[in-house]
N, C-alpha and C positions, 0 to 999 in steps of 0.2 A: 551394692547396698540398696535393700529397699526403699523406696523414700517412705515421708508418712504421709498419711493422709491429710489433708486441711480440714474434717470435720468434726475429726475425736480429738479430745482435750481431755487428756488424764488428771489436769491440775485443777481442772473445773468439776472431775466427777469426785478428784477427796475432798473439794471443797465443800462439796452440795452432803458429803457422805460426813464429814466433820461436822458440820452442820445440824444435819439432821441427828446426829446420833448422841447420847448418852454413856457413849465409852472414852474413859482416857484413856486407855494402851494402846498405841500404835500400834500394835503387833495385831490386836483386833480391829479396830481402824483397818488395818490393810485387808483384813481377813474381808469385811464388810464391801470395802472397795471392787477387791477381786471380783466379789459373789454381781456386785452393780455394771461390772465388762462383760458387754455378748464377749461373747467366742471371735466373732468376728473381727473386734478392736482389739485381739490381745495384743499383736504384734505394734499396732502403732502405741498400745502402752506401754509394751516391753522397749521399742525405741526411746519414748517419752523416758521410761523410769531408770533407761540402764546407766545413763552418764552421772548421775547418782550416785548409784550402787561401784561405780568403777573410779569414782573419785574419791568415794570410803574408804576402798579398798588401797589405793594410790596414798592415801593423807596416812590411813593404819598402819601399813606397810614398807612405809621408807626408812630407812637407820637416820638415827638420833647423829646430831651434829655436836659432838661433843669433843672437838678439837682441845687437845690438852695444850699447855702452854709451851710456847717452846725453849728448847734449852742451850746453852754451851756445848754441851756432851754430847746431843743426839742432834746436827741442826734437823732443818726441814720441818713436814709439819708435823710429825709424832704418830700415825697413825699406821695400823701394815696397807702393803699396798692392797688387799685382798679389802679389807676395811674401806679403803681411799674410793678405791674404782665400784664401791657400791653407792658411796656417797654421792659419786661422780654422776652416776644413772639414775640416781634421785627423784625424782620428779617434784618438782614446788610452785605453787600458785603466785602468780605471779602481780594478780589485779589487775592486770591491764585487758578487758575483754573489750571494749571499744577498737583498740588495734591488733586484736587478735593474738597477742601475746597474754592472753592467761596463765598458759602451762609451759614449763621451761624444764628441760632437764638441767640439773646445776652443773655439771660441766659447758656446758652453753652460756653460762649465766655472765654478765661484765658487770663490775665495781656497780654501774648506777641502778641494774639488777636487782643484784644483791640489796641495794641501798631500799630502793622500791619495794621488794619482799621485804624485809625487816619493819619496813614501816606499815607496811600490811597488817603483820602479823602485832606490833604494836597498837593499832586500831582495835582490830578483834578482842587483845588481850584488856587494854581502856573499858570495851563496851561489856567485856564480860566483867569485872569486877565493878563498872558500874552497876550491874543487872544484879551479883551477888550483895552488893551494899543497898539495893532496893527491897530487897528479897532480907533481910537482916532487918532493917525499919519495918517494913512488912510482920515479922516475927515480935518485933518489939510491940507494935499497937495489939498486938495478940496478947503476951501477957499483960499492958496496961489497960482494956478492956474484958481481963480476966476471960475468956473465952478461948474455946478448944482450937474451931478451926476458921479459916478466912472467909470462909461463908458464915459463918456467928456474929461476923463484925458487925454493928449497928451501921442503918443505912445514913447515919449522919457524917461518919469519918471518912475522911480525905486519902484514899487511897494513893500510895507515889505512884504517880503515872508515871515513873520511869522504870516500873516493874516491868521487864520483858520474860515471861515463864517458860 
């Protein structure tokens, strides 16, 4: 594996490129980005952006854990083994990047594991429906200052700073 360079900072050039720019679509955002890499930084951006792209792919792409209950009639855990052994190969975040266990395939995983990921995924899920009940008050000072959009709001109201967009 190549290594990267220590001069190009891809997180520094969307910065400067968010920045500067008057587009919200990321998808142009990126366009923008690209056009701002010589030729000669692709590859330390491509190193930069692919753990990324392969954790999307990894978080998109694993089967649902959706363990039925178990029963009398069938013991065990209810699912075919064709099903089990996908589960099994899994991959799930683990939160621990300090000790270098971030990533765990679930057949790897022990009780305190599991324990750990769950309460992960309970954090994320907390700060998103925090961000959704900000985002709702946000909507609300919209129709009680009768205006269209959040850029209409008068510069006197108190925006929730716990809006994360």
């Amino acid at each position: 594996m190549k290594p990267q360079r220590k001069g190009f900072d891809l997180g520094h050039v969307v910065k400067l490129v968010c920045e500067e720019s008057t587009e919200a679509d990321p998808n142009r955002l990126a366009e923008l980005v690209l056009g701002s890499i010589s030729p000669s930084n692709y590859y330390d951006a491509l190193a930069e952006a692919l753990p990324q792209v392969v954790r999307h792919h990894v978080v998109s792409s694993r089967p649902t854990l959706d363990l039925p209950a178990r029963s009398k009639k069938t013991p065990g855990v209810g699912v075919s083994w064709r099903k089990w052994q996908c589960l099994l190969d899994a991959r799930i975040a683990m939160g621990d990047r300090e000790n270098g266990r971030d990533w765990k395939f679930l057949r790897d995983c022990t009780a305190t594991d599991l324990v750990n990921a769950a309460g992960l995924r309970r954090r994320q899920a907390k700060r998103m429906e925090e961000n959704a009940e900000a985002l709702e008050k946000l909507a609300t000072l919209l129709c009680e200052y009768g205006v269209e959009t959040v850029g209409d709001l008068p510069e006197h109201v108190v925006i929730p700073t716990e809006v994360t967009v």
